[in-house]
C-alpha positions in Angstrom: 0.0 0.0 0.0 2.6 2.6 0.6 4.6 1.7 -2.4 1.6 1.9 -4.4 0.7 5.3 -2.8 4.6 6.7 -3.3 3.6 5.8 -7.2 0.7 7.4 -7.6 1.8 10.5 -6.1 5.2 10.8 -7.4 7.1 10.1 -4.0 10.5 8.5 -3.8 9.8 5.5 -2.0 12.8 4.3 0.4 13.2 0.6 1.9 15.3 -0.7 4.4 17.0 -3.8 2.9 16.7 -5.4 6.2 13.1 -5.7 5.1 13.4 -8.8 3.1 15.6 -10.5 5.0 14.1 -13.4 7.1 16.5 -12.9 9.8 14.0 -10.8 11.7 11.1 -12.3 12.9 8.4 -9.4 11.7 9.7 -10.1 8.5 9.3 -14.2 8.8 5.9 -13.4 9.6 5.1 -10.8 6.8 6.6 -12.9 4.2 5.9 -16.7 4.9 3.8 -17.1 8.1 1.3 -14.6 7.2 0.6 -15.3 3.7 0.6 -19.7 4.3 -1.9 -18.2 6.7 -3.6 -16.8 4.4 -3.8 -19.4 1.9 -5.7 -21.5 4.7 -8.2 -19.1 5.3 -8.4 -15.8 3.2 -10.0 -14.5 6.3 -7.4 -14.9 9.0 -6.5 -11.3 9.2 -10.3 -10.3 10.3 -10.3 -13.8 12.2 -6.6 -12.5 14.3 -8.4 -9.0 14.9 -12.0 -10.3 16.4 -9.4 -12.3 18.6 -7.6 -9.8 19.5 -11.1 -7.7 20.0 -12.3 -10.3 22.4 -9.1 -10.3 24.5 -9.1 -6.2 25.1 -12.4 -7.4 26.1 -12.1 -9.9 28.5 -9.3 -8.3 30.2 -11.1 -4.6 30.6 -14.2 -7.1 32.2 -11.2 -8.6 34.3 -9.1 -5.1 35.3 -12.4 -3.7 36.4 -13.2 -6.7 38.8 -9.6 -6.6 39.9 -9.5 -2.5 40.5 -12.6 -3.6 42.8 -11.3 -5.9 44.7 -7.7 -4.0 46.0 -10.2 -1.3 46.7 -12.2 -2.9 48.7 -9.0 -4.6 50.4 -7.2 -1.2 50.7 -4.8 -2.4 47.9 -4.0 -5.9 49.8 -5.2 -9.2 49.1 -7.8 -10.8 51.6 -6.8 -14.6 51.0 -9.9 -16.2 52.0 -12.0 -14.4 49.6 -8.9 -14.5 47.0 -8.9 -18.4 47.1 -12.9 -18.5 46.3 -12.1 -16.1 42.8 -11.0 -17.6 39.5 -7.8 -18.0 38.7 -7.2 -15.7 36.0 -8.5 -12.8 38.8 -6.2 -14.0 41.3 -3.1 -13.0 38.8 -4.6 -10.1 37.7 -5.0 -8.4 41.0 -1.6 -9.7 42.0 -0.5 -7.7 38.0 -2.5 -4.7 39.7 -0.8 -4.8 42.4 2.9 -5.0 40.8 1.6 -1.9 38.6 0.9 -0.1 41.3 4.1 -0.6 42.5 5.8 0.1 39.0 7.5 -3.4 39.7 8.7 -6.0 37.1 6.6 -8.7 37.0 6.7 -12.2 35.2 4.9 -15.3 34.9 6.9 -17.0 37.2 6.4 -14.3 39.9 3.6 -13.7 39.5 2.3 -17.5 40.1 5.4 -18.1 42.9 2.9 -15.1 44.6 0.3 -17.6 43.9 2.1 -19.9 45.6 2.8 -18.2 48.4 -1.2 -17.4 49.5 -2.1 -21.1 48.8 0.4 -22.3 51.6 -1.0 -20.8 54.3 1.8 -19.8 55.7 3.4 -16.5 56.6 5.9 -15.8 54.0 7.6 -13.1 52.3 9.2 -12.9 48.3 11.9 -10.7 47.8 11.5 -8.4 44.7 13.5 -5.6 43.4 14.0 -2.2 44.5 14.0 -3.1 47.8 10.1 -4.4 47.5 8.9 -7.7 49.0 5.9 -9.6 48.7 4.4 -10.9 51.7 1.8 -13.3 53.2 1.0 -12.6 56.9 -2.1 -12.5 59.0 -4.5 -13.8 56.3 -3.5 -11.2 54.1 -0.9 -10.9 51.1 0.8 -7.1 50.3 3.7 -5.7 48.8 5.9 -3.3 50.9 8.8 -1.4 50.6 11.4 -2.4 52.8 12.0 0.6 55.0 15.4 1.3 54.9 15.7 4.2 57.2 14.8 2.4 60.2 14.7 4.6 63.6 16.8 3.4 66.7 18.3 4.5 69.9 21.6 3.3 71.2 23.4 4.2 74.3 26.9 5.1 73.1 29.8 5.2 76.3 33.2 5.8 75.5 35.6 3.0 74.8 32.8 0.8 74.4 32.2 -0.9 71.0 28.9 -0.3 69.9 27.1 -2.6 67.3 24.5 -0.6 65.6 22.2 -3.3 63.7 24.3 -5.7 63.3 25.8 -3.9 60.0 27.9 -1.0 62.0 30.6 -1.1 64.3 31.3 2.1 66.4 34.1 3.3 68.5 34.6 5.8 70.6 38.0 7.2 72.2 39.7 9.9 73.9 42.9 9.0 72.3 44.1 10.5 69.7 45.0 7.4 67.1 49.1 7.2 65.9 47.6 6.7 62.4 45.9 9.3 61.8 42.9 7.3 61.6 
């Protein structure tokens, strides 16, 4: 179509050679795939369309039910009434939820989640950015670990002072031969 429209209104046409090379699957599907396809059923186009119609559909019917439910919840997931919805809900919300959180998600997370409600357990999955997903109290969430935790510690001199277990502090009236 765009070559014929360059034609008929006297327009240099430009193609990338890459076009017609098979190395690239786009073009394995424009020029073999598609038209074997075609020769199967003239109308697979239209047919891949209505598909593709009917899914938009299915998932806006889906989205809406999930939107409901973390509202409802307060953006968490109540795992009694989780376990009684269908399955393709339950991964949705849990989608939502990663969305929400602008976190990468995956098949595999997203059902090791699963995973983690149906065992009844507590239980926390570590995700990135310093996010976890956890299961606790009959209720699933995803939190930010907070990283600016608040303490008090007593600090003496000449003591050593372990500050969570990650920082070791000394304090001295001496003046260090170092220069420390």
């Amino acid at each position: 179509e765009l070559y014929t429209y360059a034609q008929q209104n006297n327009l240099t046409y430009f193609e990338d050679i890459s076009n017609q090379e098979l190395d690239y699957l786009r073009n394995l599907l424009r020029h073999q795939i598609i038209p074997f396809l075609k020769q199967e059923n003239s109308d697979v186009l239209n047919k891949f369309q209505e598909f593709s119609i009917q899914a938009k559909e299915a998932f806006n019917f889906i989205r809406k039910q999930s939107i409901n439910y973390l509202n409802t919840f307060k953006n968490n997931i109540e795992v009694t009434s989780f376990k009684d919805l269908d399955v393709a809900l339950q991964k949705d919300i849990i989608c939502l939820m990663f969305e929400q959180h602008n976190l990468y998600k995956s098949y595999d997370i997203i059902n090791k989640c699963l995973e983690l409600i149906n065992s009844n357990k507590n239980k926390k999955l570590t995700l990135k950015n310093n996010y976890y997903f956890l299961v606790e109290y009959g209720f699933a969430m995803i939190k930010k670990l907070n990283l600016n935790q608040e303490f008090s510690v007593k600090l003496t001199l000449e003591t050593d002072c372990f500050i969570l277990n990650k920082y070791h502090i000394y304090f001295s009236k001496k003046i260090p031969q170092n220069n420390a």
